[in-house]
Structures are given as C-alpha cells and as structure tokens.
N, CA, C and O atoms as CSV, one atom per row, in Angstrom:
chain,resi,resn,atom,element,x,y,z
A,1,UNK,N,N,-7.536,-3.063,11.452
A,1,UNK,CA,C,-6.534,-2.841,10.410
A,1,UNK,C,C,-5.212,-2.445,11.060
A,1,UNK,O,O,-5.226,-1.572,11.928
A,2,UNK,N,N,-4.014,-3.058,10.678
A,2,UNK,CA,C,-3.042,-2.815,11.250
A,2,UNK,C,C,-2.336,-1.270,10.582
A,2,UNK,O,O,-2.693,-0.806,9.499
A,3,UNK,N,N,-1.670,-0.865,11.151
A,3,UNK,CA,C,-1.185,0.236,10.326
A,3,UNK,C,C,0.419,0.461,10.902
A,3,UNK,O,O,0.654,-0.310,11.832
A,4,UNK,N,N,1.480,1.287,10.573
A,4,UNK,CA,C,2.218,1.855,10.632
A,4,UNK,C,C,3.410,0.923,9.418
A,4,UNK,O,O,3.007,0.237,8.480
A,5,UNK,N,N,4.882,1.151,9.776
A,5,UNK,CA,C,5.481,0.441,8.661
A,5,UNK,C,C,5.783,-1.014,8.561
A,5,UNK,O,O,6.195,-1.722,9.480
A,6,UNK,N,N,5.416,-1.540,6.791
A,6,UNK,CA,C,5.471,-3.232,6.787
A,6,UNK,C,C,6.053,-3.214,5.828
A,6,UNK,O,O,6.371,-2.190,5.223
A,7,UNK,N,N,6.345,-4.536,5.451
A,7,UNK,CA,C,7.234,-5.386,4.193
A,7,UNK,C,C,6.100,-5.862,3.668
A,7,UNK,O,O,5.191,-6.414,4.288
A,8,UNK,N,N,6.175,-5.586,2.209
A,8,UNK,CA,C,5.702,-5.921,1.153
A,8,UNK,C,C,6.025,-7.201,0.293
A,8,UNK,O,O,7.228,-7.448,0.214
A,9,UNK,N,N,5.017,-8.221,-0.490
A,9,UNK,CA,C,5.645,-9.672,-1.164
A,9,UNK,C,C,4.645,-9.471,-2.128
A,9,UNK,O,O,3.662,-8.786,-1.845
A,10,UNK,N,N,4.814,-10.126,-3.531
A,10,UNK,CA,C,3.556,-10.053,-4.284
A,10,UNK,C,C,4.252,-11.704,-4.605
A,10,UNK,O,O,5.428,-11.994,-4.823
A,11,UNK,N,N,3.262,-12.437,-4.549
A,11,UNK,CA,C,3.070,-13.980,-5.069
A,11,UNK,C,C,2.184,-14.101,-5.537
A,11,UNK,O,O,1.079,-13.603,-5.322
A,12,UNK,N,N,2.751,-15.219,-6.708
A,12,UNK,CA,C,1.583,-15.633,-7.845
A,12,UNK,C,C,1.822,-17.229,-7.967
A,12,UNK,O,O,2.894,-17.683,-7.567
A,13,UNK,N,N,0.872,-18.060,-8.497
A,13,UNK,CA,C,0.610,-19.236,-8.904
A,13,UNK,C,C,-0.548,-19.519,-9.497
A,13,UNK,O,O,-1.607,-19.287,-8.912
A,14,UNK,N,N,-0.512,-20.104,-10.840
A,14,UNK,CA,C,-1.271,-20.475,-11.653
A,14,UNK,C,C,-2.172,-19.184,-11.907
A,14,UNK,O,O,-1.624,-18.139,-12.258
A,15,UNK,N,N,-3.411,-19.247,-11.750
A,15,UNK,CA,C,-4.154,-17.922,-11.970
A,15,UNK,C,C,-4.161,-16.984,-10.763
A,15,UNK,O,O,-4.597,-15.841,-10.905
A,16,UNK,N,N,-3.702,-17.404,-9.592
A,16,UNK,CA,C,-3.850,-16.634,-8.465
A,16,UNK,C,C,-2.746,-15.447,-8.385
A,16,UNK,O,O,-1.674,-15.379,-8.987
A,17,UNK,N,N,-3.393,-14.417,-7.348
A,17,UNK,CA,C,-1.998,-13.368,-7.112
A,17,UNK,C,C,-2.145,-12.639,-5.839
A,17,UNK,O,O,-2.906,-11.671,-5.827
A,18,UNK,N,N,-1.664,-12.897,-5.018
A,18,UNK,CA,C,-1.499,-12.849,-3.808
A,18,UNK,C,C,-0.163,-11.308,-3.095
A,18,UNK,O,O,1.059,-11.267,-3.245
A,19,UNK,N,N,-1.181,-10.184,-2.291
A,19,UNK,CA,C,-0.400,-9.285,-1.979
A,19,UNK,C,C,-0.340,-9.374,-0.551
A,19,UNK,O,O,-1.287,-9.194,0.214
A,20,UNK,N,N,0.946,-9.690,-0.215
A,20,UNK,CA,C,0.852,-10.101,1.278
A,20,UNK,C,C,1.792,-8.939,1.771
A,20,UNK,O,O,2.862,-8.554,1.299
A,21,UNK,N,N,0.851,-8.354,3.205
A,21,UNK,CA,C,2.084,-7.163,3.887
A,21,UNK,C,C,2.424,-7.878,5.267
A,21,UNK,O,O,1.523,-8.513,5.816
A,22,UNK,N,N,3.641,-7.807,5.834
A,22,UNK,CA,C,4.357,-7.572,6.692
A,22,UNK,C,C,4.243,-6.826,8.083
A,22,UNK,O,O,5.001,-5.856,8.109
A,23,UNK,N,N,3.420,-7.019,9.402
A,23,UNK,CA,C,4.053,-6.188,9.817
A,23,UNK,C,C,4.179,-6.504,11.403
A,23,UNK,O,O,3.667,-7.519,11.876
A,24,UNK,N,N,4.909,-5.552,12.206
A,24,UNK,CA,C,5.799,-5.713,13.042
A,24,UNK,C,C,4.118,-6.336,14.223
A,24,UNK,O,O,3.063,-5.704,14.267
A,25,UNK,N,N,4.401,-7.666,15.001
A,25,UNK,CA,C,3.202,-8.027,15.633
A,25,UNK,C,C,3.285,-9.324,16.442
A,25,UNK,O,O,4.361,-9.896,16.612
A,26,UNK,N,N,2.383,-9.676,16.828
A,26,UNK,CA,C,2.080,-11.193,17.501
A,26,UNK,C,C,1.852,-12.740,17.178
A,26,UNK,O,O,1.631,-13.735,17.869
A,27,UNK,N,N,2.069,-12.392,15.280
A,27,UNK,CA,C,1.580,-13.957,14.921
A,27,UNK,C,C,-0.124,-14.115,14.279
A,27,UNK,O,O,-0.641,-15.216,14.091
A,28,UNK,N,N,-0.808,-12.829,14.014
A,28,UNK,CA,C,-2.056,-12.751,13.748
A,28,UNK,C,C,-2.221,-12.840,12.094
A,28,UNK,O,O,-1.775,-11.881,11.463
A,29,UNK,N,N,-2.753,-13.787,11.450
A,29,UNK,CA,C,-2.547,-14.154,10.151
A,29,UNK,C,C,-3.840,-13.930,9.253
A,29,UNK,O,O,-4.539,-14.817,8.763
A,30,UNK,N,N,-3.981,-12.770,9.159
A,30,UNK,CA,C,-5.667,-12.446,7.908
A,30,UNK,C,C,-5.307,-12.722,6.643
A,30,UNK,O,O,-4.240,-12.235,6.269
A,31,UNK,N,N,-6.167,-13.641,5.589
A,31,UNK,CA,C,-6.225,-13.844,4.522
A,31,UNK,C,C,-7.694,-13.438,3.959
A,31,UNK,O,O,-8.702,-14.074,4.266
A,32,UNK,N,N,-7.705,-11.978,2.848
A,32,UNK,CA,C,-9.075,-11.310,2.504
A,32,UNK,C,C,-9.888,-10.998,4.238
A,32,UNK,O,O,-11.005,-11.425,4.529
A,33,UNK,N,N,-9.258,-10.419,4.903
A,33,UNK,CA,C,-10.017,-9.981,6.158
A,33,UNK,C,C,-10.832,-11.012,6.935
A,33,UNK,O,O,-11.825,-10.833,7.640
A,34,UNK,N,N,-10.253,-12.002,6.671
A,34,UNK,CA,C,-10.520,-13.632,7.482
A,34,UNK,C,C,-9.440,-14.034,8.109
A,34,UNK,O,O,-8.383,-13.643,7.615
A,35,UNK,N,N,-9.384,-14.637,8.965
A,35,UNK,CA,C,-8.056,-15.304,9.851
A,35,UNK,C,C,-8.010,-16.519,8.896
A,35,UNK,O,O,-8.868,-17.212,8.351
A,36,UNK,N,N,-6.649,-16.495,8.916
A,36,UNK,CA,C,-6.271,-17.609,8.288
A,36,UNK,C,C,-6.818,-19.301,8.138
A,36,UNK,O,O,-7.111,-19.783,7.044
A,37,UNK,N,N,-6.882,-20.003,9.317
A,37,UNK,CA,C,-8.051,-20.701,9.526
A,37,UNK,C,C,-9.556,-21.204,8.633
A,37,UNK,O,O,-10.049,-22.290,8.328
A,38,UNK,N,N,-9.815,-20.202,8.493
A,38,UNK,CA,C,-11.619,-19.410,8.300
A,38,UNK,C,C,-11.198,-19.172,6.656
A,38,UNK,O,O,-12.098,-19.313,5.828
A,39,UNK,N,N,-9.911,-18.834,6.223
A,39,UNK,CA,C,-10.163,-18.659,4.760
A,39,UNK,C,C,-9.023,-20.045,4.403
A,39,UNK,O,O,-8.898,-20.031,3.179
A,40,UNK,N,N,-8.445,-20.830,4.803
A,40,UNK,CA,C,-8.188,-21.796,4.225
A,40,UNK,C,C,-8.366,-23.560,4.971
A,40,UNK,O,O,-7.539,-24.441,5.208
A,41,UNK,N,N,-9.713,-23.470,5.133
A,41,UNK,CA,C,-10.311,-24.491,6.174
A,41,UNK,C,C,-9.327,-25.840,6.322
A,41,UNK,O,O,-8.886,-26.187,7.417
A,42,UNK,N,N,-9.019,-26.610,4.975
A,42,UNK,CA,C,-8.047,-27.206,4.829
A,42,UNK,C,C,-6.567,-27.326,5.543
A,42,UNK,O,O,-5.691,-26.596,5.081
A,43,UNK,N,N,-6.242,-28.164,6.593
A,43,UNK,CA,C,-4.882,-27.761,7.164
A,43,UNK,C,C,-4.031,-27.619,6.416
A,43,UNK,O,O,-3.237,-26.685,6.524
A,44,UNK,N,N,-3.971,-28.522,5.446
A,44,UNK,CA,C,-2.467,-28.536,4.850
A,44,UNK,C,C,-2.282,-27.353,4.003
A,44,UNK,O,O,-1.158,-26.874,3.851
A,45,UNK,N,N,-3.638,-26.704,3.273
A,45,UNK,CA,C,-3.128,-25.356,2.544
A,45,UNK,C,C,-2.959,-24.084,3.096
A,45,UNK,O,O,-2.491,-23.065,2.588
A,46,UNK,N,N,-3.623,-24.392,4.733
A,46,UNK,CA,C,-2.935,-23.533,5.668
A,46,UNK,C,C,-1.243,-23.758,6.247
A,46,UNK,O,O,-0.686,-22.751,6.683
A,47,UNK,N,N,-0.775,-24.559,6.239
A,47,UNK,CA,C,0.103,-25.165,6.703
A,47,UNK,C,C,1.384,-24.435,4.913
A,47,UNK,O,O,2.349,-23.671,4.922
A,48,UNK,N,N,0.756,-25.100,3.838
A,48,UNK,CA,C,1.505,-24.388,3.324
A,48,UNK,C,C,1.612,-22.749,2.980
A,48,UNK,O,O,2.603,-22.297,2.407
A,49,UNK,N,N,0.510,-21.931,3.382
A,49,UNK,CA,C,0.821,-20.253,3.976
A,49,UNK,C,C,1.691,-20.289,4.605
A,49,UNK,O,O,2.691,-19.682,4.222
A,50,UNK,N,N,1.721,-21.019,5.867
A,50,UNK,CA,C,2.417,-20.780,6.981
A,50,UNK,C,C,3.886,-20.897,6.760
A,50,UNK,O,O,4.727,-20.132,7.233
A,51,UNK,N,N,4.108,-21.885,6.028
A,51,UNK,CA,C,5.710,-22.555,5.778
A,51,UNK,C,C,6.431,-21.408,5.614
A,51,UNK,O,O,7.417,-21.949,6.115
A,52,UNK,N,N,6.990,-19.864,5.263
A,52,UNK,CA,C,8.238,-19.223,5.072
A,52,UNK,C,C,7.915,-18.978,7.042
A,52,UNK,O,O,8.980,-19.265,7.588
A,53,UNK,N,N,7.411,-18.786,7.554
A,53,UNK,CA,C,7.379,-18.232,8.986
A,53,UNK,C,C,7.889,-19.327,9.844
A,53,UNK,O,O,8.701,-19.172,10.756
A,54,UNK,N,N,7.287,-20.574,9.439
A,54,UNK,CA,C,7.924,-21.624,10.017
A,54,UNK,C,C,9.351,-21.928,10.029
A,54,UNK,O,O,9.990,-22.347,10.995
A,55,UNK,N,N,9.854,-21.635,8.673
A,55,UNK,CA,C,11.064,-22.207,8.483
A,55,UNK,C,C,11.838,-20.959,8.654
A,55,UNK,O,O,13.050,-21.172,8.679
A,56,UNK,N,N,11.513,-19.785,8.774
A,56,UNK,CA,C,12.608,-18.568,9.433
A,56,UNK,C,C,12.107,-18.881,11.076
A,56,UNK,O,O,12.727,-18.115,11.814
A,57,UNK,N,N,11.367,-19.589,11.691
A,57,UNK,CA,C,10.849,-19.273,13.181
A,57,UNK,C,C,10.334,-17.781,13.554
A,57,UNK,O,O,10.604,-16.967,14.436
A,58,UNK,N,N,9.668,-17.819,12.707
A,58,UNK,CA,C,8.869,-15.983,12.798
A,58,UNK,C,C,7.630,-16.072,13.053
A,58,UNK,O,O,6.982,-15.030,12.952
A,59,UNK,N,N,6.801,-17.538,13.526
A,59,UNK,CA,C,5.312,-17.340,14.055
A,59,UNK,C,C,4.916,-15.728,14.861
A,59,UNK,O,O,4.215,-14.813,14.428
A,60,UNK,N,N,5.352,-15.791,15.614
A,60,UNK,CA,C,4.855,-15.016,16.571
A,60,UNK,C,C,5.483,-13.462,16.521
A,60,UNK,O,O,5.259,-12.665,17.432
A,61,UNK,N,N,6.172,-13.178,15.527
A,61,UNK,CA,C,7.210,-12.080,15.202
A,61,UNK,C,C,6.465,-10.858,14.539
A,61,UNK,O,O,6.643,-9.670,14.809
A,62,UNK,N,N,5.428,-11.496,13.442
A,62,UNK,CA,C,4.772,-10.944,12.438
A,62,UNK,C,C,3.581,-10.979,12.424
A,62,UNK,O,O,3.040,-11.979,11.953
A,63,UNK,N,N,2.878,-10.019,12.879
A,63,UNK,CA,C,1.129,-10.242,11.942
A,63,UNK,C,C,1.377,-10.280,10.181
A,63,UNK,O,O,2.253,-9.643,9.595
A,64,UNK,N,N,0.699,-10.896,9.749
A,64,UNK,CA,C,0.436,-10.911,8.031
A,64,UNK,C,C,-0.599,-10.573,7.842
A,64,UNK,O,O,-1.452,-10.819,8.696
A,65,UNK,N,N,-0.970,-9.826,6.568
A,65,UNK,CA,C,-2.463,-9.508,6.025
A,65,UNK,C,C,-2.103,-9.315,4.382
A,65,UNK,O,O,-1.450,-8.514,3.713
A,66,UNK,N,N,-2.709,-10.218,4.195
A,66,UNK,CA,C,-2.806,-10.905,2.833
A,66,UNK,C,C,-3.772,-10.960,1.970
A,66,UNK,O,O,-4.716,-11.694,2.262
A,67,UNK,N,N,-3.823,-10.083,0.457
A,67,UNK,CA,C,-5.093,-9.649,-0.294
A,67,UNK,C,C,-4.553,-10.708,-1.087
A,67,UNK,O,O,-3.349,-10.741,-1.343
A,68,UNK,N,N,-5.830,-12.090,-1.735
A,68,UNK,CA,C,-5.700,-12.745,-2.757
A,68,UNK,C,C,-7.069,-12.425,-3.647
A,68,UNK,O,O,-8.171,-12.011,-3.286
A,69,UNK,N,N,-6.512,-12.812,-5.058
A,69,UNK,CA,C,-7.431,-12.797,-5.887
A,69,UNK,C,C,-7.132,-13.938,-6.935
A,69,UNK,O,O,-5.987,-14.363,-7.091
A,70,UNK,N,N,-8.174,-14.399,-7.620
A,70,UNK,CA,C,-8.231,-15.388,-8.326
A,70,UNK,C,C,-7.812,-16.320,-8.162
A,70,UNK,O,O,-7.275,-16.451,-7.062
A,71,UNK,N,N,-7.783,-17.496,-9.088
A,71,UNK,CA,C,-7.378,-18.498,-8.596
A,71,UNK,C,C,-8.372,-19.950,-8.098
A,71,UNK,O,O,-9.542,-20.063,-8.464
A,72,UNK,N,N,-7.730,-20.904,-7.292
A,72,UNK,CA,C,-8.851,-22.024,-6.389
A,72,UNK,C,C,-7.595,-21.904,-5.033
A,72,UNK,O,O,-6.412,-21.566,-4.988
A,73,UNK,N,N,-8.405,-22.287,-4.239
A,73,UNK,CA,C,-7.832,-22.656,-3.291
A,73,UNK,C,C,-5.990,-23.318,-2.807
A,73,UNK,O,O,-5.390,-22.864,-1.832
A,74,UNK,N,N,-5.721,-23.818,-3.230
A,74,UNK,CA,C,-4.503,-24.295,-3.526
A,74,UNK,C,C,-3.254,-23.387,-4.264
A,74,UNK,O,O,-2.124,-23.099,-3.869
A,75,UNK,N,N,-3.944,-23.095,-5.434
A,75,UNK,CA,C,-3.267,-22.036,-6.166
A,75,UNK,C,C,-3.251,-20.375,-4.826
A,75,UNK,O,O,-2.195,-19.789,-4.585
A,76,UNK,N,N,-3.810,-20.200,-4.560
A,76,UNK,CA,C,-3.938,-19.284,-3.743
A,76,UNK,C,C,-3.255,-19.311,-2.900
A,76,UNK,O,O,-2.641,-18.283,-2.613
A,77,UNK,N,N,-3.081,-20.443,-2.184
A,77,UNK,CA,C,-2.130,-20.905,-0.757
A,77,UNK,C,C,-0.796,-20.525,-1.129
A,77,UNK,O,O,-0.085,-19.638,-0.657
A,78,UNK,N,N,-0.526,-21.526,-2.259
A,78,UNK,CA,C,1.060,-20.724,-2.823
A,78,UNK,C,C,1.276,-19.530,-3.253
A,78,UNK,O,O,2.339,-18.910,-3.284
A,79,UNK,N,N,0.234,-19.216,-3.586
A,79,UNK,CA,C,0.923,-17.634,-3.990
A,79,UNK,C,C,0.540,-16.571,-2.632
A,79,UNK,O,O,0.577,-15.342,-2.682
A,80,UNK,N,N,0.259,-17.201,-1.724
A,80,UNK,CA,C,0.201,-16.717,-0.102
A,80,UNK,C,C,1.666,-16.929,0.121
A,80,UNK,O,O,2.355,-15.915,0.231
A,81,UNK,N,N,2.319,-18.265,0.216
A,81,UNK,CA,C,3.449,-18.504,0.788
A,81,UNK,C,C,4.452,-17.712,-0.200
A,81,UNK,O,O,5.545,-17.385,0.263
A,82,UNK,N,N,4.202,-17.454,-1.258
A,82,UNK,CA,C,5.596,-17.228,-2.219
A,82,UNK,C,C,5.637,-15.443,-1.794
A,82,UNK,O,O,6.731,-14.934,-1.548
A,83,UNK,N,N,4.450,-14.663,-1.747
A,83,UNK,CA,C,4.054,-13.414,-1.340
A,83,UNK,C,C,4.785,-12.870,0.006
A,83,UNK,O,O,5.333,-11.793,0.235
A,84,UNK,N,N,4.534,-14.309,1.006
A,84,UNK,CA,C,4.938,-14.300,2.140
A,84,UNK,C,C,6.653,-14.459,2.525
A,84,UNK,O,O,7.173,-14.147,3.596
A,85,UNK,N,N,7.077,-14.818,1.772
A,85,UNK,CA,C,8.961,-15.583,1.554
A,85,UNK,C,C,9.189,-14.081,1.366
A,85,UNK,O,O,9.738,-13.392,2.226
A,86,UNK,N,N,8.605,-13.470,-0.148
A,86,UNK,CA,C,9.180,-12.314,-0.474
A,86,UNK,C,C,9.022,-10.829,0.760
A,86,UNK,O,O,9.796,-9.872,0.743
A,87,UNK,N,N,8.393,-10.912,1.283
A,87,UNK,CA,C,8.479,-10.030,2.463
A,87,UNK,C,C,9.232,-10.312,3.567
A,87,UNK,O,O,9.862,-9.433,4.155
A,88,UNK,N,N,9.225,-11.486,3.912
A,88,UNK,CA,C,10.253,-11.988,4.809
A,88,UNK,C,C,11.398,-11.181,4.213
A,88,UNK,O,O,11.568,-9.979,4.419
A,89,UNK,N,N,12.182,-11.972,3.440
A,89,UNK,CA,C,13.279,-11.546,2.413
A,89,UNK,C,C,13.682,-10.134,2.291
A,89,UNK,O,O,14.857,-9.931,1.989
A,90,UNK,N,N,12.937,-9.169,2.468
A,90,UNK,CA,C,12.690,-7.252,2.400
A,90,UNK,C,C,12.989,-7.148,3.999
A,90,UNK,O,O,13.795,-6.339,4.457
A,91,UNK,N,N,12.192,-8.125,4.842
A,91,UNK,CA,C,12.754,-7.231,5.915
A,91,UNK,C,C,13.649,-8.034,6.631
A,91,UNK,O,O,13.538,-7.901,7.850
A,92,UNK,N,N,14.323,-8.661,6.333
A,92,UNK,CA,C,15.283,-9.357,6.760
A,92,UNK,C,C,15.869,-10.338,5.753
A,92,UNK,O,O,15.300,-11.325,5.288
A,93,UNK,N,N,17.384,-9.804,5.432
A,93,UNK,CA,C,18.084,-10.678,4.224
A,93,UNK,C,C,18.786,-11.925,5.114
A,93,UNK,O,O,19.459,-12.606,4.340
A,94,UNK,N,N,18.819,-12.207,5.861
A,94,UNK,CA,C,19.668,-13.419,6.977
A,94,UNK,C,C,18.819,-14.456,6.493
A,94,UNK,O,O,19.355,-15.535,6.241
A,95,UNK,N,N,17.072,-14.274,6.242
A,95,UNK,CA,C,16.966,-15.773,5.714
A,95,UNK,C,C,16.561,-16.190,4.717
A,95,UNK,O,O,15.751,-17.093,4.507
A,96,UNK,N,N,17.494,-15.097,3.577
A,96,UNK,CA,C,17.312,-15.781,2.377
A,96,UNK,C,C,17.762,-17.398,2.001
A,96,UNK,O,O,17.159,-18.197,1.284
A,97,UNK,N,N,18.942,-17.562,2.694
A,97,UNK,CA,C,19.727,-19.251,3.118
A,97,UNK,C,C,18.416,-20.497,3.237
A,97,UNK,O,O,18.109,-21.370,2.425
A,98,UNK,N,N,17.799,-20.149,4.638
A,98,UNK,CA,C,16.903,-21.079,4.944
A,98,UNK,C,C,15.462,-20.896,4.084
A,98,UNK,O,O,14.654,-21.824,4.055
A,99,UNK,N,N,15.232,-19.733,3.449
A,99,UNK,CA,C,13.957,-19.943,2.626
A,99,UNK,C,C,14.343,-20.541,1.158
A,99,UNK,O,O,13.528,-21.111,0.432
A,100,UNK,N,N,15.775,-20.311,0.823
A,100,UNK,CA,C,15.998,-20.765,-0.313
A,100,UNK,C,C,15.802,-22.423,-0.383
A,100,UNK,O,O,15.158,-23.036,-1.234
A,101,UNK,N,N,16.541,-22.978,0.754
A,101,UNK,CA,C,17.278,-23.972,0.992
A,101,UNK,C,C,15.311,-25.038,0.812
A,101,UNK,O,O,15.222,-26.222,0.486
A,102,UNK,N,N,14.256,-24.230,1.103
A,102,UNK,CA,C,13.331,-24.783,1.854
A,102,UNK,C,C,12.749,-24.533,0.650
A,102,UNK,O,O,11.638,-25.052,0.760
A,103,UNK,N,N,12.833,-24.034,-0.467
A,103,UNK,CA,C,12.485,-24.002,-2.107
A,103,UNK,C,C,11.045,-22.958,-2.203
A,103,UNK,O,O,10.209,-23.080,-3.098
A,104,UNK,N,N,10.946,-21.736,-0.887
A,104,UNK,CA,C,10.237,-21.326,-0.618
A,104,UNK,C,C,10.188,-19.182,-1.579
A,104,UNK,O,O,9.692,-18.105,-1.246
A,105,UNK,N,N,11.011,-19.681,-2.759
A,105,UNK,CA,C,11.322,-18.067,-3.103
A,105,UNK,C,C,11.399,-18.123,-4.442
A,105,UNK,O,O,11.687,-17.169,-5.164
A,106,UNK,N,N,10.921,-20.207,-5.116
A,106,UNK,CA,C,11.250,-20.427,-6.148
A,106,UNK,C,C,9.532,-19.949,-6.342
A,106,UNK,O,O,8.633,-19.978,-5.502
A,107,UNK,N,N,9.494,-19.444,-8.014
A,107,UNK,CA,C,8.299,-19.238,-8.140
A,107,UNK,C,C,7.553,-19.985,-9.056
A,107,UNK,O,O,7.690,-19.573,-10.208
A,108,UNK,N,N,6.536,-21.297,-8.883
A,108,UNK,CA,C,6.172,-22.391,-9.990
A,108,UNK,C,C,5.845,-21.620,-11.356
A,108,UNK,O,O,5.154,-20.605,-11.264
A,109,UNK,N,N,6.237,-21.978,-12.455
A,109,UNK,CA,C,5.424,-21.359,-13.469
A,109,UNK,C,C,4.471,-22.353,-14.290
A,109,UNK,O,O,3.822,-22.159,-15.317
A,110,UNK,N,N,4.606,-23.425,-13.520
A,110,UNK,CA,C,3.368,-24.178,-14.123
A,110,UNK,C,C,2.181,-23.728,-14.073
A,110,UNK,O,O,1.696,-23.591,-12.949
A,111,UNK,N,N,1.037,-23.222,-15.734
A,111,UNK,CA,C,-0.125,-22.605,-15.521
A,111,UNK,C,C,-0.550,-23.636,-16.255
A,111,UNK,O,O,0.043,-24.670,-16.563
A,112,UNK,N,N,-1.948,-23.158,-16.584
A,112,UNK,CA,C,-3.148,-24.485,-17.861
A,112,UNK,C,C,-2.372,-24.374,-19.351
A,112,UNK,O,O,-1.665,-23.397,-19.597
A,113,UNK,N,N,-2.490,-25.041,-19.948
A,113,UNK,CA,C,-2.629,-24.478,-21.118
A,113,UNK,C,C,-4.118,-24.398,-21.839
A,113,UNK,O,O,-5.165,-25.006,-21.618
A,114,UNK,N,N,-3.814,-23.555,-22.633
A,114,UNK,CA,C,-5.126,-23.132,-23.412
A,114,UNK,C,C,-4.908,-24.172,-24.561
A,114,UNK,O,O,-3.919,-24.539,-25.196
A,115,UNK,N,N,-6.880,-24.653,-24.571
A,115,UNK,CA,C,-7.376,-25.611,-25.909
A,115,UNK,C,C,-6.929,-24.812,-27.205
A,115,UNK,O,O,-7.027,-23.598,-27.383
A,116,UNK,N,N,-6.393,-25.811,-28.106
A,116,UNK,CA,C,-6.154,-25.016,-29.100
A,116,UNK,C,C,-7.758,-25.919,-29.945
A,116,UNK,O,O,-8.547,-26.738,-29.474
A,117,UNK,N,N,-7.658,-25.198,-31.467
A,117,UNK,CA,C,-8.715,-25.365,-31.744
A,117,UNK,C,C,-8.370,-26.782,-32.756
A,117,UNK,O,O,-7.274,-27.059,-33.244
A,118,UNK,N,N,-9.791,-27.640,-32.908
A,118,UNK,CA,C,-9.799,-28.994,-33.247
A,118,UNK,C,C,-9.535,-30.314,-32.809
A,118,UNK,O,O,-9.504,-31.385,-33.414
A,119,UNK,N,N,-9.282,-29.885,-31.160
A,119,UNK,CA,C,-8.853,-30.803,-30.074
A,119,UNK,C,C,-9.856,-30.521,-29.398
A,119,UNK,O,O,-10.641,-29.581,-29.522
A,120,UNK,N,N,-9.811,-31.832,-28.249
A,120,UNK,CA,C,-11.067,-31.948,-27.366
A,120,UNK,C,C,-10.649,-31.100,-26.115
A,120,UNK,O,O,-11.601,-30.533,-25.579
A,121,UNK,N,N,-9.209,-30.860,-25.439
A,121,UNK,CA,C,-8.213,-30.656,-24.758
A,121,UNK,C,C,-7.581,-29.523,-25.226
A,121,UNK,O,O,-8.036,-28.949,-26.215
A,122,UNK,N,N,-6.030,-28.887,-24.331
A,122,UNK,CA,C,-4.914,-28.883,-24.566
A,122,UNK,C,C,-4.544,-29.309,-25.415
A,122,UNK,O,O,-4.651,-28.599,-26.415
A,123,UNK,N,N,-3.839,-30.788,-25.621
A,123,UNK,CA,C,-3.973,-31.891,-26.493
A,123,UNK,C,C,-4.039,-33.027,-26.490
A,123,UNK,O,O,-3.200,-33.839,-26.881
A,124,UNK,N,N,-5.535,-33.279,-25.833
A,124,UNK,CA,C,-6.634,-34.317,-26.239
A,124,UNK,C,C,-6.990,-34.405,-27.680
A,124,UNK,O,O,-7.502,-33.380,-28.130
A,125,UNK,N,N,-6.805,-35.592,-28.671
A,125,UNK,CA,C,-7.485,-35.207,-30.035
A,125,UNK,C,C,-7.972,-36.389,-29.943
A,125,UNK,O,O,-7.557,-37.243,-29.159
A,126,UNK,N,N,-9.009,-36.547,-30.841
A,126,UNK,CA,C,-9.946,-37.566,-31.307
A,126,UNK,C,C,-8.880,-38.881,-31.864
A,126,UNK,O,O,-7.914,-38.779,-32.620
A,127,UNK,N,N,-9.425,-40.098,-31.209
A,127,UNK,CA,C,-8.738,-41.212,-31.513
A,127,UNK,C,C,-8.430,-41.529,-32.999
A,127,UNK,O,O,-9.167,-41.075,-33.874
A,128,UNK,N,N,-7.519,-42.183,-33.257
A,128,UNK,CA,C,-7.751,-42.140,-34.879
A,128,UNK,C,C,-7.658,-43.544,-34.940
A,128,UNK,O,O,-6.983,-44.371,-34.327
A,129,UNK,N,N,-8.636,-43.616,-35.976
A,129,UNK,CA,C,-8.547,-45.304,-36.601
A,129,UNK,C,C,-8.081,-44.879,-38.469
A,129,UNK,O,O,-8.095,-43.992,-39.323
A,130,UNK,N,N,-7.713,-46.283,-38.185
A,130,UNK,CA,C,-6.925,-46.648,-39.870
A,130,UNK,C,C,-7.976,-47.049,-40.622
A,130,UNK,O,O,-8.009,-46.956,-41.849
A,131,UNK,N,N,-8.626,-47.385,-40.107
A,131,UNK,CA,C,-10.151,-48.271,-40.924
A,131,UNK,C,C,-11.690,-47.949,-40.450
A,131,UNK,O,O,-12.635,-48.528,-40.987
C-alpha cells in the first residue's frame, strides 16, 4: 500500500465509479489491488486507463491505485481514465490544455435507459399491423 500525500479523481461512466489516487512514484498501476494488466486483460481497455498519463507523458512519474465498482468492463476503463485526468488536473494545472485537447476531462453521460412499461425495450414496442 502506498502511503504518504496523493491527488485524488472520482470518474464515472455508465453504471461504473471509479476512485483513482495519485501518488508521487515509478509508473506502478493497481486497479482493485490487481496491476493493471491482470484487471483489464484486454489491451485496448487498458490502453484506454492509461491514455491521461500518456498524453501528459507521466508513465513513469506516478504510481496510480484505483478503487472501481460497478459497472462491465469497458464502462469501468473510462471511468478509470476520467478518475485518472481528474487527478492529474489537482496536481498539476499545466495539463489541463493537452487533456482537454485529448477529450480526456469530458465526462460521457450516456447511461441505459430504463424499460418503460408495455414495451418489449426502452422503446422496442410490438409491431403493429392494420389488419
């Protein structure tokens, strides 16, 4: 467990919510007390965690340790990266420019919608015939 002082991010997407800390280190990336890797087997939804570090060049600057909950996989990743922008951002305002620019601070609010009732769906409804 890392300890002494970090930057704080809270990211969310879809059902997920992601508390990612900050702190001063080598590039060591835990997601739920798993290395990053190991909790998002998938490159590319590792790849998109990774993206605010990439695009400030902070690999190796920062350990991260990152509590997610809910969610799937994907949804989770982003609200890793959006968690992750916002701590960047706290401890260093110089790259708000390049995380903005990199659409990495915008926060999706696309969620499900909920079935309403008498639909098969959202809004899926039963085909209608004239005859």
């Amino acid at each position: 467990m890392t300890t002494g002082k970090y930057y704080e991010g809270v990211g969310r997407r879809k059902s997920a919510v992601a508390r990612v800390r900050l702190f001063a280190g080598n590039g060591a990336f835990t997601v739920n007390e798993k290395p990053l890797q190991e909790y998002f087997p998938l490159g590319s939804l590792a790849t998109s965690a990774l993206n605010p570090l990439r695009v400030t060049q902070n690999e190796a600057r920062f350990n991260v340790l990152a509590q997610v909950k809910g969610g799937g996989p994907t949804g989770q990743a982003s609200a890793v990266s959006l968690g992750l922008a916002r701590a960047l951002l706290e401890a260093d305002e110089t790259f708000k420019a390049a995380l903005r620019k990199a659409g990495l601070l915008t926060r999706d609010p696309r969620e499900k919608e909920r079935k309403k009732p008498g639909l098969k769906k959202a809004r899926k409804a039963k085909q209608y015939t004239k005859r």
